[in-house]
C-alpha positions in Angstrom: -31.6 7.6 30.8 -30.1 7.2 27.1 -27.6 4.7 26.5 -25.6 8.3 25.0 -25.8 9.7 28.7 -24.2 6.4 30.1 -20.2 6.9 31.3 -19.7 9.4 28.3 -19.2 12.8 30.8 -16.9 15.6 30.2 -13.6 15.6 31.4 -10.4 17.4 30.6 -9.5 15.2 27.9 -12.7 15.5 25.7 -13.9 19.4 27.0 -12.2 22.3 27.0 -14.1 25.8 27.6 -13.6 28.0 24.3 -11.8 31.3 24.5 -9.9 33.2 21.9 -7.3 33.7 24.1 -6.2 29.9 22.9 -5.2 31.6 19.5 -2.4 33.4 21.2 -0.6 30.6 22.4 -1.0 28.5 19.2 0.3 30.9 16.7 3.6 31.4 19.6 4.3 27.4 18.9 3.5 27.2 15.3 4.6 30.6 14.1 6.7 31.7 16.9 9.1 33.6 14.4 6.5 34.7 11.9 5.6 38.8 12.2 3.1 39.7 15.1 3.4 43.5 15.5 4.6 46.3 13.2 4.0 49.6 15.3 6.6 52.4 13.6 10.0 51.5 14.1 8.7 48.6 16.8 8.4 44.8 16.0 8.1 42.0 17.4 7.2 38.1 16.5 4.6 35.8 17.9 7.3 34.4 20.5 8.0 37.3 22.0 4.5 38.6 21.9 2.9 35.7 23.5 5.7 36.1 26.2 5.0 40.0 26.6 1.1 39.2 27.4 2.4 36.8 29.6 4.9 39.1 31.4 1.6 41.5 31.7 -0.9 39.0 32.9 1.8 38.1 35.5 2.4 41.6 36.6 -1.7 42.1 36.8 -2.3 39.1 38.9 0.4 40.3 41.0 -1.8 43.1 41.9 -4.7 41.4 43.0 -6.2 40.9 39.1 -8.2 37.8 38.8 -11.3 36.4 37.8 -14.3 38.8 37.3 -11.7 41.8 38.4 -12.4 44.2 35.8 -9.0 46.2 34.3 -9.7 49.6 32.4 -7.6 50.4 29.5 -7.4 53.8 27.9 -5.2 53.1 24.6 -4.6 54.2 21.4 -4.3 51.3 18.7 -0.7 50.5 20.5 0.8 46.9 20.9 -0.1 47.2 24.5 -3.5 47.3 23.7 -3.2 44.1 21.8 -1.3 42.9 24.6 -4.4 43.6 27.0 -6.6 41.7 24.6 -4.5 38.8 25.4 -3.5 39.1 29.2 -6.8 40.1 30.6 -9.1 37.5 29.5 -6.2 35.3 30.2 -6.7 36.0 33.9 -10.5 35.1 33.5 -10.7 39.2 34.5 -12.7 41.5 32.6 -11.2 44.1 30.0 -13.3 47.2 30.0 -11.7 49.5 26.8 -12.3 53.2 27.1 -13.6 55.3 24.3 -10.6 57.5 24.0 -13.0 60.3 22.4 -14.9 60.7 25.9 -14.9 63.4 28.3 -13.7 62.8 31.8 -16.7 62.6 33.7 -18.4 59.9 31.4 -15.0 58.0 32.1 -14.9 58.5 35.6 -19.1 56.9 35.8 -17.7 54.1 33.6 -15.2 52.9 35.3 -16.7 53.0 38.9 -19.7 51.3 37.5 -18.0 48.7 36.2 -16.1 48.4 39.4 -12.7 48.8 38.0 -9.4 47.5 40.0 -6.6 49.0 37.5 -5.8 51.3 34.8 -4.0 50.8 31.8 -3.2 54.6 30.0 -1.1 56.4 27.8 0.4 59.4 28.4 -1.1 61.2 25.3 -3.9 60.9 27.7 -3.0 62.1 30.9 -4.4 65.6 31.4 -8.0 64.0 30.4 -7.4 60.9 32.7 -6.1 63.1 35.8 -9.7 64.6 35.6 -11.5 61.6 35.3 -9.6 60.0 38.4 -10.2 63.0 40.6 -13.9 62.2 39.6 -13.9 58.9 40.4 -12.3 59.6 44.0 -14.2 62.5 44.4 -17.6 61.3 43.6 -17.5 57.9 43.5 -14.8 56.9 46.4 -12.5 55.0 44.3 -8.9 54.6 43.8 -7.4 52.2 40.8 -3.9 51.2 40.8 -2.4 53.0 37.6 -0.3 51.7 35.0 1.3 54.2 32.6 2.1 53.1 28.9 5.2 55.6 27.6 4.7 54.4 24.1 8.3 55.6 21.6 6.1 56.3 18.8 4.1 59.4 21.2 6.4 62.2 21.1 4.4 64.3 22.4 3.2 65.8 26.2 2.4 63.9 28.9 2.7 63.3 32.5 2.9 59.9 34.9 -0.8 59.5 36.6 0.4 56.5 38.4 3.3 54.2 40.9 4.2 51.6 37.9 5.2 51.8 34.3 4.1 49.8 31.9 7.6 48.4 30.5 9.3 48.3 33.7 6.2 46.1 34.7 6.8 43.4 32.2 10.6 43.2 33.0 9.8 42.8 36.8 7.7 39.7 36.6 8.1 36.5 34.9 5.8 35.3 32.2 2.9 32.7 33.0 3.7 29.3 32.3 0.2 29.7 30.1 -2.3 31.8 28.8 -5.1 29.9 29.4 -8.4 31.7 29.3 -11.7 30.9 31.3 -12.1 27.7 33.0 -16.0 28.4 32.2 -16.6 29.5 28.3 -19.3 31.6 30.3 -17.6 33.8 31.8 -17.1 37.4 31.5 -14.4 38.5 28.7 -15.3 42.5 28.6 -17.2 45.2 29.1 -18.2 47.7 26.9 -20.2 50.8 27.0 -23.1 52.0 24.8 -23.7 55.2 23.6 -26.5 55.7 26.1 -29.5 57.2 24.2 -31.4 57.5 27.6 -29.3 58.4 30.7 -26.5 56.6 31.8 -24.5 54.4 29.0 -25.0 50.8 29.3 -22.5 48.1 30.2 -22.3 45.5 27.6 -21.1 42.2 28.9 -19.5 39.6 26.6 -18.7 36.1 27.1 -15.5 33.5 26.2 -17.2 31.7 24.6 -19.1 34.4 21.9 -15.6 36.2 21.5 -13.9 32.8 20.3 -16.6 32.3 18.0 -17.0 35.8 16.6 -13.0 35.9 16.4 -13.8 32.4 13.9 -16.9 33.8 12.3 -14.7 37.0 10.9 -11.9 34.8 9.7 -15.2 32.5 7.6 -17.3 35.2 7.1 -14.2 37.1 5.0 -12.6 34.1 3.5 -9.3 35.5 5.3 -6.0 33.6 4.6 -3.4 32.5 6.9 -1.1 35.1 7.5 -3.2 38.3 7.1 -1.5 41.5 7.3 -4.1 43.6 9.0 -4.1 47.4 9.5 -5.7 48.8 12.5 -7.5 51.9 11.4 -10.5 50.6 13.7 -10.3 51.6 17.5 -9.7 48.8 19.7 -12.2 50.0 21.8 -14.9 49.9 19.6 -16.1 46.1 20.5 -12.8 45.1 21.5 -11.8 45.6 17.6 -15.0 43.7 16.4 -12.8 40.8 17.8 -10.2 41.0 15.6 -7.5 41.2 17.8 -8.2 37.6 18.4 -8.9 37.0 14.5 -5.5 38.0 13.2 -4.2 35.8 15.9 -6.0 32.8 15.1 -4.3 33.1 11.7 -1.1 34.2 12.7 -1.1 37.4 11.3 0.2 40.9 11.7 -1.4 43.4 14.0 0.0 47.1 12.0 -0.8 49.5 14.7 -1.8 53.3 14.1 -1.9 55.7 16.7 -3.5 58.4 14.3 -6.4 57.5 11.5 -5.3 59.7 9.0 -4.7 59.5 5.0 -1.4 59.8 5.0 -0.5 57.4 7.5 -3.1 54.8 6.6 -1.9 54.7 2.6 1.5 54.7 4.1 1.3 51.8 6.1 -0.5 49.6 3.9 1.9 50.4 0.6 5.0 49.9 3.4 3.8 46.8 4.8 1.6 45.4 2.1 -1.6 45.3 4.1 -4.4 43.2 2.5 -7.2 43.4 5.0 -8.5 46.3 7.2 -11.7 47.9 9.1 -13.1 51.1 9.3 -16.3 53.3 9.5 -17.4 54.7 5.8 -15.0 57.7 6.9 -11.8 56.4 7.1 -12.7 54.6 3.3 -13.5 58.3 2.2 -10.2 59.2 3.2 -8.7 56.4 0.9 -10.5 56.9 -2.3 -10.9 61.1 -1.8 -6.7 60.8 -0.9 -4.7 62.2 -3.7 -3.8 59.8 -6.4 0.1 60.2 -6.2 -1.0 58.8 -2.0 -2.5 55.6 -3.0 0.6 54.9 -6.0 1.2 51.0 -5.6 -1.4 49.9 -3.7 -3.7 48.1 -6.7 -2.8 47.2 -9.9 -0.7 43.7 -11.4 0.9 42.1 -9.1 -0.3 43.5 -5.8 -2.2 42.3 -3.4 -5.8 43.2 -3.4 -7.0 45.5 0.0 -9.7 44.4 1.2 -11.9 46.3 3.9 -14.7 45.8 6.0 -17.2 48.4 6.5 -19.8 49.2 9.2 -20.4 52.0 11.6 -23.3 53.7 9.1 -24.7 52.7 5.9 -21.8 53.0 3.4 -22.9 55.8 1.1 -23.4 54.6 -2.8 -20.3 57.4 -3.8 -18.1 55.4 -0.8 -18.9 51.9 -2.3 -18.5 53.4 -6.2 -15.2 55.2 -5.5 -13.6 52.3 -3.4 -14.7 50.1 -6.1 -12.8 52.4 -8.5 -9.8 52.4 -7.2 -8.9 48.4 -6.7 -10.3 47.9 -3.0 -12.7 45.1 -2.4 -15.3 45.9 0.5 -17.3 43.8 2.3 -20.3 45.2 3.9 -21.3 44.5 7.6 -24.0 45.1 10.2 -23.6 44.8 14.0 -23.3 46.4 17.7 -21.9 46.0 20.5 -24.2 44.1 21.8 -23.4 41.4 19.3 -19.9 41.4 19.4 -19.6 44.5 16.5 -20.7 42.6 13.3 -23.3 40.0 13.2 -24.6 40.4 9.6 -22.7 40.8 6.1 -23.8 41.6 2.8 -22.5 38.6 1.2 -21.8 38.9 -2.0 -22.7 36.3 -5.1 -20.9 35.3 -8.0 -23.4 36.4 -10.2 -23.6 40.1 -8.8 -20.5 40.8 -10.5 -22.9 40.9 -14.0 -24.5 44.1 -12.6 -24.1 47.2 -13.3 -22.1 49.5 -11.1 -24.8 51.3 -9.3 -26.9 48.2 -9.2 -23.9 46.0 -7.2 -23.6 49.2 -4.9 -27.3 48.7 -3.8 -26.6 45.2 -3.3 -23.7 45.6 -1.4 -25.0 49.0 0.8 -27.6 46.1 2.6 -27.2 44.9 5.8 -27.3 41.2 4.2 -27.6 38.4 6.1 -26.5 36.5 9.5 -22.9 35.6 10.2 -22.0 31.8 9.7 -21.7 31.5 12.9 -24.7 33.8 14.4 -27.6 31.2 15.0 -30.7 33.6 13.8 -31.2 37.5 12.3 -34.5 38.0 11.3 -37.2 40.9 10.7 -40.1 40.8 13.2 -42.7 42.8 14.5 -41.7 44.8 17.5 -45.2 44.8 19.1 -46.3 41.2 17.8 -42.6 39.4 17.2 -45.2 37.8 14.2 -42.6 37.6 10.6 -42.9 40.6 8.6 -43.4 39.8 4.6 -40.6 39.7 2.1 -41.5 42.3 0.3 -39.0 45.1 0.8 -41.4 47.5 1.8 -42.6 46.5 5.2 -40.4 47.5 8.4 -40.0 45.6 11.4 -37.0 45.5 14.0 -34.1 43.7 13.6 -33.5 41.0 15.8 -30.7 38.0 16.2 -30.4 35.2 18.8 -27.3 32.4 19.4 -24.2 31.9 21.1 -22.6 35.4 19.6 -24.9 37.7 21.8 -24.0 39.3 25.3 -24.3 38.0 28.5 -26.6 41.0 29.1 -26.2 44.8 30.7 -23.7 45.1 34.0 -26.2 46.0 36.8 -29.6 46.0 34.8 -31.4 43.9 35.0 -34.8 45.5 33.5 -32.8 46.6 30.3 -31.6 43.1 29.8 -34.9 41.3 30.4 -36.2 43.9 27.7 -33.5 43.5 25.2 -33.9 39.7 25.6 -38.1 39.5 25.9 -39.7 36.9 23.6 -36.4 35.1 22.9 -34.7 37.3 20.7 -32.2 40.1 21.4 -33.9 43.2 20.0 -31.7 45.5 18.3 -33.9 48.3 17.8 -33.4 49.3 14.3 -35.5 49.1 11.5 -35.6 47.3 8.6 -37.1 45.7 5.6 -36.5 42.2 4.4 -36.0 42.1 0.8 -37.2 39.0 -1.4 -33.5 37.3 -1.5 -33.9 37.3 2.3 -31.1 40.4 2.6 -32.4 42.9 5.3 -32.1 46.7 4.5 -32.1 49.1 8.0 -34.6 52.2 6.8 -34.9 53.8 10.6 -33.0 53.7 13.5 -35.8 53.6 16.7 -33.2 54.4 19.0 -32.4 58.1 17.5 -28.9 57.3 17.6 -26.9 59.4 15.4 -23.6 57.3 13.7 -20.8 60.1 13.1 -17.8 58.7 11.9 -18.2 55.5 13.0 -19.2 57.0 16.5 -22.5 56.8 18.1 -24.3 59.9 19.1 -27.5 60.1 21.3 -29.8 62.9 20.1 -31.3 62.8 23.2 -28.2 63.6 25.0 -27.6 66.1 22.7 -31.3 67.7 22.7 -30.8 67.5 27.3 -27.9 70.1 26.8 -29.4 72.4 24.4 -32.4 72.5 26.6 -30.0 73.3 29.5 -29.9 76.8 27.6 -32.1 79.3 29.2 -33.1 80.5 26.2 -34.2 77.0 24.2 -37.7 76.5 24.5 -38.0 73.4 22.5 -35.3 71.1 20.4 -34.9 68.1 18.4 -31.9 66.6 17.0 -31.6 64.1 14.2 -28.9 63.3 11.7 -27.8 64.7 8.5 -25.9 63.3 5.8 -22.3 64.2 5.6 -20.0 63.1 2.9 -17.0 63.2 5.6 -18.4 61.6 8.8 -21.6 59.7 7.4 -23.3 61.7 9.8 -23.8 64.6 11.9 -26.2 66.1 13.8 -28.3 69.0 13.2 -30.8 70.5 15.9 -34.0 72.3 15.3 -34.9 74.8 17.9 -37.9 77.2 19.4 -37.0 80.0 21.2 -38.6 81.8 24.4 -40.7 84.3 23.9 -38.2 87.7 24.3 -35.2 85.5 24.2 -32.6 86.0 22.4 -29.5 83.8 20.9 -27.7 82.7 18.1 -26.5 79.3 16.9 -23.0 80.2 17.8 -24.4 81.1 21.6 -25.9 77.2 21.4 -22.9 75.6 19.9 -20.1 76.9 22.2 -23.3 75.9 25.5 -22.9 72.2 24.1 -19.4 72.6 23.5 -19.3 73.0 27.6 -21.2 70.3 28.3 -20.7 67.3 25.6 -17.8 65.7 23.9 -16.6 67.7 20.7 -18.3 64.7 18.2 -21.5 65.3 19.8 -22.2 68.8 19.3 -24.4 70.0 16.6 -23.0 71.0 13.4 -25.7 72.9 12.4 -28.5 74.7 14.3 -31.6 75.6 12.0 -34.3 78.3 14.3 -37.4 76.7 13.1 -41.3 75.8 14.6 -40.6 72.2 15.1 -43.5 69.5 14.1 -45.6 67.6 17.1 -48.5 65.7 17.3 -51.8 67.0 19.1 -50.1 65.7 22.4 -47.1 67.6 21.6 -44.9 64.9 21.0 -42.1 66.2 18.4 -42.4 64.1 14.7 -38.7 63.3 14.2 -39.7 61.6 10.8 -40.3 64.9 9.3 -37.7 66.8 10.7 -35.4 64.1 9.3 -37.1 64.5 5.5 -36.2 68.6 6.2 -32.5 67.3 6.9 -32.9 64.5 4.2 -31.2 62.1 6.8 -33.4 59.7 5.2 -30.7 59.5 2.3 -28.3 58.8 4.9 -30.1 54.9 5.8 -32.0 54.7 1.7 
């Protein structure tokens, strides 16, 4: 035994397990009167917001939430989704964030899979939520206790699904003494759901320990200040905000909330409030810089603040990068998934870029760059092989990344997560080049997963409910470039012999069986390419489509 192993253990004076929630709780001592939430006419400071997540976490564990109890949310970008971020993992329980764009019976699977105690939901949501938890009793013998969020900025419809309200809650109970996070750094912080591209959706589990480091790594990765003022036009439930929930309260920032993504309301809030740092798909940017000119008065220029946004969710079109460059916005350009905590990669930028040209810094910056700070390994390898591919920017491999900022593995799957995991790398299954600077560039996605305004599509769920149609004989879906949502997808279908349908027939079929985002924008009636075996050659139904442009 080494000397260094000799009466030097752990204890609670010289190891403590990592977890963001600790953020929370310093930024209430240190900056307990400093701006914490800005949601409409709503505000509230770090004091009171720490004692609110308490006041929740208290009420939770009151109804039987503890460790590895997993608590559904289904939230707009609200303060009480912040305040979830903060109270759940503080009872070492699981937060599970709902994708508020699904349809009731993906909701209802999700939420029985991952074995959910208690629902969080606002009312904006009730008609789809009263589906999904008839589902969930109905076909999947479960009953969650409900908690209904009457937020004052939702003016709209809405009726109580459960026995407690959310406000009412908080005043009942008394606020923890602490927020204090895992006892193991191990341990289960969330769960998140793919988009599925074969059956079922998986369940992404995340760790303490990743989410504290991720929550650092953006703050490093960015160069972000104390005191951020951070606008929240990416959904919470997208990778539990990419962790930034837990960024802006490492720094002691301010969380400006948005129930709606649009122009208006995004320009608004960040000339009202001076926002300085944001994310968003490449959508929600084309909204900024395509916005009339009279909507973005005072937001660049002498003596303001620069905005700064962080992109991901597709590659960034060139005209996105150009006309956000144009108009005063700095954007940094990232690379990531769920499975990884939302961005693990970022197109760092060097000094010596800013010589270029234009168009030549847009190709720079539309890369996928390199790893985090605090992401142990990205690299290029062979699928098959794992052997290093050349530098050379013309031969692909897969994208893979391995350290501390990669899941736990998928809820209840083992096979999946011994696959995602085999050789020693987590295999992301996009592909790439690496380019001579050692900057990787995706140039295929192997999964066939279609990004639509910052949402992930599966063609192949798509393609299962056009073939659902009597009438479809054969169908492939891939994407299409769209200036608006990045992406969209466009199917290419073979008819029955005799049969007889239009694309509007096949449009309002998927619009019965899929979310809106997922159906088909376009349906094109041609013989569709296969190989002698009859598999279907995607690659050239993708050069018809030029969705190529779309990743080049």
């Amino acid at each position: 035994m080494s000397i260094y192993d000799q009466n030097l253990s752990k204890t609670p004076a010289n190891f403590v397990a990592l977890s963001p929630v600790s953020f929370v709780e310093r930024s209430a001592e240190v900056f307990p009167d400093r701006p914490a939430i800005i949601h409409g006419a709503r505000r509230c400071n770090w004091k009171t917001l720490r004692d609110r997540s308490a006041r929740l976490a208290a009420a939770l564990k009151a109804l039987g939430v503890g460790r590895g109890s997993t608590v559904s949310v289904m939230l707009p970008n609200t303060p009480e989704m912040v305040e979830a971020h903060y109270a759940v993992p503080a009872l070492n329980a699981v937060l599970n964030t709902l994708n508020t764009r699904l349809d009731a019976a993906l909701l209802a699977w999700q939420m029985n899979h991952c074995e959910a105690q208690v629902l969080i939901t606002d009312r904006e949501f009730a008609p789809l939520m009263k589906s999904a938890l008839q589902l969930l009793k109905s076909e999947h013998g479960r009953e969650l206790v409900v908690i209904d969020v009457c937020d004052s900025e939702y003016t709209g419809p809405g009726d109580r699904l459960g026995a407690h309200e959310y406000e009412a809650l908080l005043a009942a109970h008394e606020p923890l003494a602490r927020l204090d996070g895992a006892a193991d750094e191990w341990d289960a912080i969330a769960v998140s759901y793919t988009s599925g591209t074969t059956g079922d959706p998986k369940g992404v589990v995340t760790h303490h320990r990743g989410a504290y480091l991720n929550a650092v790594c953006n703050a490093a990765t960015w160069t972000m200040p104390h005191f951020p003022v951070y606008l929240w036009t990416l959904p919470m439930f997208h990778c539990n905000g990419w962790c930034f929930p837990w960024t802006v309260a490492m720094l002691g920032g301010t969380h400006v909330c948005l129930r709606r993504v649009e122009a208006a309301a995004i320009l608004g809030a960040m000339r009202e409030h001076k926002v300085d740092h944001y994310c968003a798909a490449p959508i929600v940017h084309s909204l900024i810089f395509n916005a009339p000119d009279e909507m973005r008065a005072g937001l660049s220029g002498e003596g303001r603040q620069q905005v700064r946004g962080m992109v991901a969710g597709a590659a960034p079109p060139a005209s996105m990068i150009e006309g956000m460059a144009r108009i005063g916005f700095d954007i940094t350009h990232v690379y990531g998934l769920t499975e990884v905590y939302g961005p693990a990669s970022v197109a760092v930028k060097h000094p010596h870029w800013s010589e270029q040209s234009l168009s030549e810094q847009t190709r720079l910056n539309g890369r996928q760059g390199v790893r985090y700070v605090l992401q142990e390994g990205m690299t290029v390898l062979d699928p098959e092989t794992l052997a290093d591919i050349p530098a050379d920017g013309q031969t692909m491999g897969e994208i893979m990344f391995r350290g501390n900022i990669v899941m736990k593995g998928y809820l209840k799957n083992p096979n999946a997560t011994h696959k995602a995991f085999e050789g020693g790398w987590f295999h992301t299954g996009d592909l790439a080049v690496m380019e001579a600077d050692r900057y990787v560039k995706i140039k295929d996605r192997s999964k066939d997963v279609i990004i639509s305004g910052g949402e992930n599509i599966s063609s192949i769920e798509v393609e299962d409910a056009l073939y659902r149609h009597p009438a479809v004989l054969a169908c492939a879906v891939v994407a299409k470039p769209d200036a608006k949502w990045g992406e969209t997808p466009v199917a290419y279908v073979e008819i029955k012999a005799g049969a007889q349908v239009t694309a509007a027939d096949l449009v309002a079929h998927c619009k019965t069986l899929l979310a809106g985002y997922k159906v088909p924008r376009e349906i094109r009636f041609e013989e569709i390419p296969k190989t002698s075996t009859g598999k279907i050659q995607k690659f050239q139904l993708r050069e018809r489509a030029k969705s190529s442009s779309a990743i080049e």
